[in-house]
N, CA, C and O atoms as a Tripos MOL2 file, in Angstrom:
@<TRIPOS>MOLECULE
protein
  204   203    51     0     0
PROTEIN
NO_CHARGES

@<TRIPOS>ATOM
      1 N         -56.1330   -0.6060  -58.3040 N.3       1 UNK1
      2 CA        -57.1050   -0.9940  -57.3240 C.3       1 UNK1
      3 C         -56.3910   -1.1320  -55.9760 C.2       1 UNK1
      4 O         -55.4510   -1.9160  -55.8500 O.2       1 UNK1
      5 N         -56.8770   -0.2990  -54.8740 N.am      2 UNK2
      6 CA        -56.6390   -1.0460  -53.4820 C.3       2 UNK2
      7 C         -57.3800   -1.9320  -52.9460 C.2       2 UNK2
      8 O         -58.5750   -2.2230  -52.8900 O.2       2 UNK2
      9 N         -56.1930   -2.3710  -52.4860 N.am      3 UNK3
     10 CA        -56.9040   -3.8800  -51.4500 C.3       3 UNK3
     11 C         -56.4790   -3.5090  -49.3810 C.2       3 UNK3
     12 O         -55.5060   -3.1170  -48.7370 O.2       3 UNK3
     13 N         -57.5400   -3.8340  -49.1660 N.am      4 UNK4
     14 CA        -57.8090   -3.8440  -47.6950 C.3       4 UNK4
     15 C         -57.8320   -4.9240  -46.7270 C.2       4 UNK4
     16 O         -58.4440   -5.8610  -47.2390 O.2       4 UNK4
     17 N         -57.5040   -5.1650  -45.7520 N.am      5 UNK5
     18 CA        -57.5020   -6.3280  -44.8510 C.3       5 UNK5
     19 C         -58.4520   -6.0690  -43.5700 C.2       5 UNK5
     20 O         -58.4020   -4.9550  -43.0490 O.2       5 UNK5
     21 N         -59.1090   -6.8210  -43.1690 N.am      6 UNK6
     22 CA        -60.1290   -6.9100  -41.9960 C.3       6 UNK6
     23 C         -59.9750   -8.3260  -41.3380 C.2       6 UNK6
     24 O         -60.0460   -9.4740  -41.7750 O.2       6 UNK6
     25 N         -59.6870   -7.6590  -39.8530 N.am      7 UNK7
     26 CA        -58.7900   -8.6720  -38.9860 C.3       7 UNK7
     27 C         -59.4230   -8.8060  -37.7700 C.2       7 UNK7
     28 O         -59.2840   -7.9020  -36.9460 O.2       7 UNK7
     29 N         -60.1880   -9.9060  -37.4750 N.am      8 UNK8
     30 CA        -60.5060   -9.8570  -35.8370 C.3       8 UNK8
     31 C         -59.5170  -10.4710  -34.9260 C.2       8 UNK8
     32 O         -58.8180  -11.4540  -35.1720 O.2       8 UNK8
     33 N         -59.5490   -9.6570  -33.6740 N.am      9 UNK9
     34 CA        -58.5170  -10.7210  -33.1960 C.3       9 UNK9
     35 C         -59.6760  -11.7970  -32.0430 C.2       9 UNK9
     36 O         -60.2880  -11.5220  -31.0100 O.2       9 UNK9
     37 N         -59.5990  -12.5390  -32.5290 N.am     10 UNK10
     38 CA        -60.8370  -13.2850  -32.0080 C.3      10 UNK10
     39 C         -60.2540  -15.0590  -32.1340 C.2      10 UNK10
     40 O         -59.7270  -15.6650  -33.0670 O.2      10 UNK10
     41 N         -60.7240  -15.5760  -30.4310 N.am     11 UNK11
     42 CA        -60.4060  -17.0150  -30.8360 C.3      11 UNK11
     43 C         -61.5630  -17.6320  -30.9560 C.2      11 UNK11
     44 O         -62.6900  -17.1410  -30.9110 O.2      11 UNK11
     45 N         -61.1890  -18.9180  -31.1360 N.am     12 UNK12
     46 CA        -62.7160  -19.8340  -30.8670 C.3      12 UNK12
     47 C         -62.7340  -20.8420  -30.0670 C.2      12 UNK12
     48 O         -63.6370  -21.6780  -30.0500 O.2      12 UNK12
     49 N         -61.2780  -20.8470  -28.9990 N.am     13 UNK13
     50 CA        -61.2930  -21.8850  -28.3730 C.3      13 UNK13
     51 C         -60.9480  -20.9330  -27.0720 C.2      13 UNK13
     52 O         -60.7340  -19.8260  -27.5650 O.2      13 UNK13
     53 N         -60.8270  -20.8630  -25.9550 N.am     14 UNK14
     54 CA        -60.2760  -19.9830  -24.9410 C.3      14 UNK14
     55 C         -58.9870  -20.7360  -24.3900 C.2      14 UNK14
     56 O         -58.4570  -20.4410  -23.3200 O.2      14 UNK14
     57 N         -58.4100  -22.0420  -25.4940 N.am     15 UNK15
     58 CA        -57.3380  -22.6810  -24.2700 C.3      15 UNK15
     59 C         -56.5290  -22.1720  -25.6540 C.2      15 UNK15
     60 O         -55.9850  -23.1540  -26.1590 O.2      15 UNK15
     61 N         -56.3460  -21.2800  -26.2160 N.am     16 UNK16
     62 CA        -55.6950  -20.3460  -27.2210 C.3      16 UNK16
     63 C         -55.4630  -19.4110  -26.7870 C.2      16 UNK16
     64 O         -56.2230  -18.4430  -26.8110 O.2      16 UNK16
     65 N         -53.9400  -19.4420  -26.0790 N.am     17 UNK17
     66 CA        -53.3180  -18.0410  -25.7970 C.3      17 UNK17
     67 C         -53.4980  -16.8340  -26.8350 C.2      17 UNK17
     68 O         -53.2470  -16.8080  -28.0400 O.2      17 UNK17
     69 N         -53.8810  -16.0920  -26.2040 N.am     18 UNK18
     70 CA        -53.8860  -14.7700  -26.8350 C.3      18 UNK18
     71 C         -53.2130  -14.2640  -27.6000 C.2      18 UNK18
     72 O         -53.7030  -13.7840  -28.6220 O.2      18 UNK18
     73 N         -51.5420  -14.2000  -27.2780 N.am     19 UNK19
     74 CA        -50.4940  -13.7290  -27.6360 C.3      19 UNK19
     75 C         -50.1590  -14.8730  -28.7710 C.2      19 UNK19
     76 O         -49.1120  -14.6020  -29.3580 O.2      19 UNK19
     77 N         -50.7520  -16.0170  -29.2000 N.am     20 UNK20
     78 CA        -50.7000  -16.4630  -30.0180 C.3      20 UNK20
     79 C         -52.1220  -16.2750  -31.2730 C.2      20 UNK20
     80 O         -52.2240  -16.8080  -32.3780 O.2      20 UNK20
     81 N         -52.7530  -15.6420  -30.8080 N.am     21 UNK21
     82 CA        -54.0580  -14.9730  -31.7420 C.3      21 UNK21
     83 C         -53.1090  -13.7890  -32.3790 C.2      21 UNK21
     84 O         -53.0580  -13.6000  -33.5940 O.2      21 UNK21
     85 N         -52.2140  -12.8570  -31.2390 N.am     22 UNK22
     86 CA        -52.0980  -11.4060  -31.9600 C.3      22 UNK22
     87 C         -50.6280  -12.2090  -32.6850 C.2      22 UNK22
     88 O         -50.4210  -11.9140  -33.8630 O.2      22 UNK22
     89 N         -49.8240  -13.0040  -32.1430 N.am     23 UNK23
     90 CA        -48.4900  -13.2830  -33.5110 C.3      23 UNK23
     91 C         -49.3800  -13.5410  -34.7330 C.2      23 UNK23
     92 O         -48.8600  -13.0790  -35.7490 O.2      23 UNK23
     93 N         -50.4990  -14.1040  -34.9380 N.am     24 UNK24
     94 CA        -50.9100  -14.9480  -36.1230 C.3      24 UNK24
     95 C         -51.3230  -13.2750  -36.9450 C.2      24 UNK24
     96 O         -50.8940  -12.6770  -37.9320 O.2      24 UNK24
     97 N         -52.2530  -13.0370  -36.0160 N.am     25 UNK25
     98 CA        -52.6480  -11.4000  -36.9300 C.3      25 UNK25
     99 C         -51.6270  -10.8060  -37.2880 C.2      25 UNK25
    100 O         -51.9100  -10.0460  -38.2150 O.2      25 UNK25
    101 N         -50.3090  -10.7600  -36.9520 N.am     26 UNK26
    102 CA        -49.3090   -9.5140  -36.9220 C.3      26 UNK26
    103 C         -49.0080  -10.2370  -37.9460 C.2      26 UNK26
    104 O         -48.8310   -9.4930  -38.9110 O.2      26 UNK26
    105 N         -48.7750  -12.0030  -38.3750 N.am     27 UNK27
    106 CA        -48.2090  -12.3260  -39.4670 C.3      27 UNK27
    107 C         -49.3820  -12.4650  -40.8350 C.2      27 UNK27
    108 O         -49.1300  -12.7970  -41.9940 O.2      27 UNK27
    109 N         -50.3860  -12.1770  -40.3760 N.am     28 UNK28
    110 CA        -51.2930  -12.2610  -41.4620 C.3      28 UNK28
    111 C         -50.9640  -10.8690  -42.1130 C.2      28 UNK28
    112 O         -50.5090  -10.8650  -43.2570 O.2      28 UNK28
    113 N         -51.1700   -9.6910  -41.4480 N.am     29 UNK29
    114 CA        -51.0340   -8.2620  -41.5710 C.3      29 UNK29
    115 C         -49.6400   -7.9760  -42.3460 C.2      29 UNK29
    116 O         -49.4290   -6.9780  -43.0360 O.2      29 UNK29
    117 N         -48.7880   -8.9590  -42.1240 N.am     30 UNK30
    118 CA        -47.1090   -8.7680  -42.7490 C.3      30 UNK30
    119 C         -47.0890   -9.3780  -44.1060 C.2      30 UNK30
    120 O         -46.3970   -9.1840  -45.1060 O.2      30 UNK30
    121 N         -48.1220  -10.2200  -43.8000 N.am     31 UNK31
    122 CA        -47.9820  -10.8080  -45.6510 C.3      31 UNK31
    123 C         -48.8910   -9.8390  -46.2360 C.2      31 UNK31
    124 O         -48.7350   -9.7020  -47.4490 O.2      31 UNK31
    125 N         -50.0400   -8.9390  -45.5600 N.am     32 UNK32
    126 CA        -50.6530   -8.4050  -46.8540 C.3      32 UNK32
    127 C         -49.9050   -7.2470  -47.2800 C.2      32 UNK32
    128 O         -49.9040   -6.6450  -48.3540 O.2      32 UNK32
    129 N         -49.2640   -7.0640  -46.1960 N.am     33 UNK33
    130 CA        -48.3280   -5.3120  -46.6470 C.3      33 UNK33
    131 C         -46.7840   -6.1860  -47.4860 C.2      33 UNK33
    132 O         -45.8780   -5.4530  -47.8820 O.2      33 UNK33
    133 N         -46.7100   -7.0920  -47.5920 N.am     34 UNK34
    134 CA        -46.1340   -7.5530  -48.5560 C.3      34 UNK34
    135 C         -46.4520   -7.8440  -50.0540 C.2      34 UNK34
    136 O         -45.7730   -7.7790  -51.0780 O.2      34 UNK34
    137 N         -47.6870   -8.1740  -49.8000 N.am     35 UNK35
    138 CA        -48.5560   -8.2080  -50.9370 C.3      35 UNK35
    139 C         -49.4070   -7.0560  -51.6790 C.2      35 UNK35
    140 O         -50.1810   -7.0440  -52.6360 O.2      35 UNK35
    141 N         -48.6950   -5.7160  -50.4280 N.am     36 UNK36
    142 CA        -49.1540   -4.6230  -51.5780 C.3      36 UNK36
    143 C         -50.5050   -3.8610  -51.2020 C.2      36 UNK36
    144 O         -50.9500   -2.8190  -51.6830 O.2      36 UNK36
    145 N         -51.1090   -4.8080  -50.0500 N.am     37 UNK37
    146 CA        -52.6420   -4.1570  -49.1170 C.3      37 UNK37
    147 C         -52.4220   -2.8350  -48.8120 C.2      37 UNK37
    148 O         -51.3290   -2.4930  -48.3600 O.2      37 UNK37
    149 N         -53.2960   -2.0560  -48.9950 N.am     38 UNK38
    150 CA        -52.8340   -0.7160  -48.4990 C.3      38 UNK38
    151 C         -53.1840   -0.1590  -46.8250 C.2      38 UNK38
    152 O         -52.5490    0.6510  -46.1500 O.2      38 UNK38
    153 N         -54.2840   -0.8390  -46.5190 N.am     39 UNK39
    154 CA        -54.6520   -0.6750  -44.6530 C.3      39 UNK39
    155 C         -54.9640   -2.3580  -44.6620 C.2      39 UNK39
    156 O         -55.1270   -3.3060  -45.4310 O.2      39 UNK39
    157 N         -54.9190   -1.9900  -43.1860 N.am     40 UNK40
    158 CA        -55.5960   -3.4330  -42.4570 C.3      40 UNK40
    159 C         -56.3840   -2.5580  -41.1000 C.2      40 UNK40
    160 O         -55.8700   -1.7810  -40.2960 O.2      40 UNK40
    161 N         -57.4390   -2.9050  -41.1870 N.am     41 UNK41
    162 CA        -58.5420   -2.9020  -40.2180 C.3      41 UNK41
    163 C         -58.5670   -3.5080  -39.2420 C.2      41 UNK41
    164 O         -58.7910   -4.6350  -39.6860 O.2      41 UNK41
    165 N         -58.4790   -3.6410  -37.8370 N.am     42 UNK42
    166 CA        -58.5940   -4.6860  -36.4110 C.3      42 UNK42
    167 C         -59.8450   -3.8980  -35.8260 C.2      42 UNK42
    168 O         -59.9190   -2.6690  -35.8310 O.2      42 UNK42
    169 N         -60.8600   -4.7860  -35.2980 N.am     43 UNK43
    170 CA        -62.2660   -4.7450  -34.9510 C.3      43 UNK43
    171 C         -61.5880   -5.1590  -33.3070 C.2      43 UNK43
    172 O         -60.7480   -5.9150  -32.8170 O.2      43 UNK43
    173 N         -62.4470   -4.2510  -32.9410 N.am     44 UNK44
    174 CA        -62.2730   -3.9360  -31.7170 C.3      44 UNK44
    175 C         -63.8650   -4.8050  -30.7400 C.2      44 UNK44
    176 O         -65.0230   -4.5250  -31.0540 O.2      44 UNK44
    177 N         -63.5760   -5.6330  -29.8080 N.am     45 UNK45
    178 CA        -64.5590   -6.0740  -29.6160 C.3      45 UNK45
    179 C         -64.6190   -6.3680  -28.0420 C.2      45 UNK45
    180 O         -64.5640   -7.5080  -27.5800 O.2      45 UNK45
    181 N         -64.7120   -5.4540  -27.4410 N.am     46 UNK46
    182 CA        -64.9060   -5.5380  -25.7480 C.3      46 UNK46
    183 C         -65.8920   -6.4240  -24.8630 C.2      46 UNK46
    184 O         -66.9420   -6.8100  -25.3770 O.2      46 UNK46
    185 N         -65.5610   -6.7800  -23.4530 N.am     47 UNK47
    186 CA        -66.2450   -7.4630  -23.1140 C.3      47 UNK47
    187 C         -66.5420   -9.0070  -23.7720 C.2      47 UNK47
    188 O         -67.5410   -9.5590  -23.3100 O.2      47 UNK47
    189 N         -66.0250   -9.5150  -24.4690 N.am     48 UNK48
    190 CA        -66.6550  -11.0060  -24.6970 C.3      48 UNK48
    191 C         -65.4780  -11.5490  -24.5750 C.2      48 UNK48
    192 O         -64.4280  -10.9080  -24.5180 O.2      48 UNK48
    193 N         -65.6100  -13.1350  -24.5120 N.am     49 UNK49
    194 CA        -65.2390  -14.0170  -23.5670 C.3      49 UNK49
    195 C         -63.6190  -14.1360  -24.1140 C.2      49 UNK49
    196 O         -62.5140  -14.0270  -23.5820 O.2      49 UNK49
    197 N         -64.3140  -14.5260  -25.9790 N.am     50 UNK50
    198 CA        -63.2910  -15.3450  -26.5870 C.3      50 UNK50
    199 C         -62.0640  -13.7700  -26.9560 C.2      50 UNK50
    200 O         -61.0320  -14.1150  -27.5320 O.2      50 UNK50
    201 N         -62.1310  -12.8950  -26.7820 N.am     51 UNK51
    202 CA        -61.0680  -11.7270  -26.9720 C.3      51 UNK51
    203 C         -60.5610  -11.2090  -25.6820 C.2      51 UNK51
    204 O         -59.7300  -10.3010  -25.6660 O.2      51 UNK51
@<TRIPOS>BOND
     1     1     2 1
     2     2     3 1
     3     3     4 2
     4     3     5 am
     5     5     6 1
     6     6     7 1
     7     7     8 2
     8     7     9 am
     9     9    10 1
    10    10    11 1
    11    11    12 2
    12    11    13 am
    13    13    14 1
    14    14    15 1
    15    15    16 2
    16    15    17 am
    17    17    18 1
    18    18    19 1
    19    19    20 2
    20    19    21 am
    21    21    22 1
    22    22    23 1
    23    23    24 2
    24    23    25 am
    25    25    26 1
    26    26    27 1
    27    27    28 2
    28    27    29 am
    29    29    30 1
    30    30    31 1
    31    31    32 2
    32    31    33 am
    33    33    34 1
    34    34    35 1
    35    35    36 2
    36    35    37 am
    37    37    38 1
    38    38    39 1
    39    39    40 2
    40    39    41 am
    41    41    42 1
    42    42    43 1
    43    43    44 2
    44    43    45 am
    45    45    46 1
    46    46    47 1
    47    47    48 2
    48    47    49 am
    49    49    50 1
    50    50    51 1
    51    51    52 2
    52    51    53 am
    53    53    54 1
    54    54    55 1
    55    55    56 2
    56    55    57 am
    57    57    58 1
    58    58    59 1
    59    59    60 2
    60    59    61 am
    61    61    62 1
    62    62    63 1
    63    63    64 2
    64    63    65 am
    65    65    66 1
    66    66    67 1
    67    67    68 2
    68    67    69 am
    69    69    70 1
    70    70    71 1
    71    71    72 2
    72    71    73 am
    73    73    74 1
    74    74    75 1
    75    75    76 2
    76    75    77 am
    77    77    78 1
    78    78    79 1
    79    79    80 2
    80    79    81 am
    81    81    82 1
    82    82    83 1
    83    83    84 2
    84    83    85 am
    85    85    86 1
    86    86    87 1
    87    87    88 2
    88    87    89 am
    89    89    90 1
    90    90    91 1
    91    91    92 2
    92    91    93 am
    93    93    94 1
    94    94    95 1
    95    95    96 2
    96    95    97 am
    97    97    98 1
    98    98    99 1
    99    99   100 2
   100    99   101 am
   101   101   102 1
   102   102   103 1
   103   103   104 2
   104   103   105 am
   105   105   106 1
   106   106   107 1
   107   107   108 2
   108   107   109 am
   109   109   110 1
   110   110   111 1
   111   111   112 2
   112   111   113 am
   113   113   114 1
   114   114   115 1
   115   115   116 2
   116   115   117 am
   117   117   118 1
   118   118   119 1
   119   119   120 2
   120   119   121 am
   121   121   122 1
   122   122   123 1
   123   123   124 2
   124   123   125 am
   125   125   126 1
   126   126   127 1
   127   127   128 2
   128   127   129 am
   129   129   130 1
   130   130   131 1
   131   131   132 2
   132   131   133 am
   133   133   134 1
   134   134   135 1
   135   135   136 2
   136   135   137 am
   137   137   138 1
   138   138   139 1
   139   139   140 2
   140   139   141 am
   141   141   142 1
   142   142   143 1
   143   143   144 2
   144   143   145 am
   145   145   146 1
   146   146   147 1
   147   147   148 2
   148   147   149 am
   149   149   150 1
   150   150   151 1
   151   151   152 2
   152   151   153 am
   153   153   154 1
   154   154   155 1
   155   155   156 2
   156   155   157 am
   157   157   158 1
   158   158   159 1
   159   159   160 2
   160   159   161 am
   161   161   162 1
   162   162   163 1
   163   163   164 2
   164   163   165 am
   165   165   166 1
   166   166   167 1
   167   167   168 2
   168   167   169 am
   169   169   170 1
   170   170   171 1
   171   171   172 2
   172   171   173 am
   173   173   174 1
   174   174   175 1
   175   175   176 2
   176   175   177 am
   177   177   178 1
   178   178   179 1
   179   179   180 2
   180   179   181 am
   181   181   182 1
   182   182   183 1
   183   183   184 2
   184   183   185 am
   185   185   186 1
   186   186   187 1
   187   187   188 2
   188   187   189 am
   189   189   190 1
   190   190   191 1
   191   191   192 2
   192   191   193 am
   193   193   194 1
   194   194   195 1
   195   195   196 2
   196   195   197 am
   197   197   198 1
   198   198   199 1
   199   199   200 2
   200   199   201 am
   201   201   202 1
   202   202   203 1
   203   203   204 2
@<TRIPOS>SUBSTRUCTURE
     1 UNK1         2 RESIDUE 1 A UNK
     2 UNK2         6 RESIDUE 1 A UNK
     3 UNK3        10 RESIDUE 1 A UNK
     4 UNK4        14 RESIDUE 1 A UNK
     5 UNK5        18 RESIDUE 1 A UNK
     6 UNK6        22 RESIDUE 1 A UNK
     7 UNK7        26 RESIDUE 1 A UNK
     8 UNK8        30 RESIDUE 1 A UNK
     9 UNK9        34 RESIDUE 1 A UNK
    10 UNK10       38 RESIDUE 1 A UNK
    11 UNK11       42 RESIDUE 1 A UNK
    12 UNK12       46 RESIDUE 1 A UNK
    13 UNK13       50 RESIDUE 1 A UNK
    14 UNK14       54 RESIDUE 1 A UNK
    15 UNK15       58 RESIDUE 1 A UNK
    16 UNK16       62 RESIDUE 1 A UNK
    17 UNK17       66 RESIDUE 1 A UNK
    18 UNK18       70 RESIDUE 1 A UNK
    19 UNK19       74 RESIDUE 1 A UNK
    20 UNK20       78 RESIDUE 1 A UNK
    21 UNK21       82 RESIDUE 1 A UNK
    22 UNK22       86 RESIDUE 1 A UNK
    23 UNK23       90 RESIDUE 1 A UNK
    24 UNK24       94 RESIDUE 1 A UNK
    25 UNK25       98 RESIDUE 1 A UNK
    26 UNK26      102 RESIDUE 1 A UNK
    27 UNK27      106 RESIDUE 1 A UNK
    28 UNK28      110 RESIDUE 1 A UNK
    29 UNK29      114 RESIDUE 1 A UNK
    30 UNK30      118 RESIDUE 1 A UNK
    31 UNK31      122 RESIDUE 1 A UNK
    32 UNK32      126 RESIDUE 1 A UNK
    33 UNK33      130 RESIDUE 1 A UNK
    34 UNK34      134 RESIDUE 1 A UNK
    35 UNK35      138 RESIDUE 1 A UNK
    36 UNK36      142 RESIDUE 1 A UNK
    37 UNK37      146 RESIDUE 1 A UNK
    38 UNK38      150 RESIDUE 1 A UNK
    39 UNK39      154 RESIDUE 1 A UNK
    40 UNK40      158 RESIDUE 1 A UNK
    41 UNK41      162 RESIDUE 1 A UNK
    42 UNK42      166 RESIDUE 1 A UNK
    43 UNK43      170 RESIDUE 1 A UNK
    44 UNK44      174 RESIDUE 1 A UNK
    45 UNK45      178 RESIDUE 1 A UNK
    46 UNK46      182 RESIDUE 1 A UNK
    47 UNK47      186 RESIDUE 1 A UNK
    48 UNK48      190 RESIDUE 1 A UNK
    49 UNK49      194 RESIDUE 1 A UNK
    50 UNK50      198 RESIDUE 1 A UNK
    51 UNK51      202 RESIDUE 1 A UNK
């Protein structure tokens, strides 16, 4: 069976640096390709506040 990852990079607070949204994804994304995930998905989401 493959397994897949789906990742927004999305905050919910705006006093949340960014570059601390994309370290957290890059380390979420590192444990699943550790764990054997075969893709990871990032949703692309223009224009809104919190991205």
């Amino acid at each position: 069976m493959k397994f897949h990852l789906a990742v927004n990079l999305e905050r919910m607070d705006d006093n949340i640096a960014m570059k601390d949204v994309r370290d957290h994804t890059l380390r979420m994304v590192q444990m699943a390709d550790e764990a054997g995930f075969e893709i990871a998905w990032a949703a692309e989401h223009h224009a809104l506040e919190m991205t």
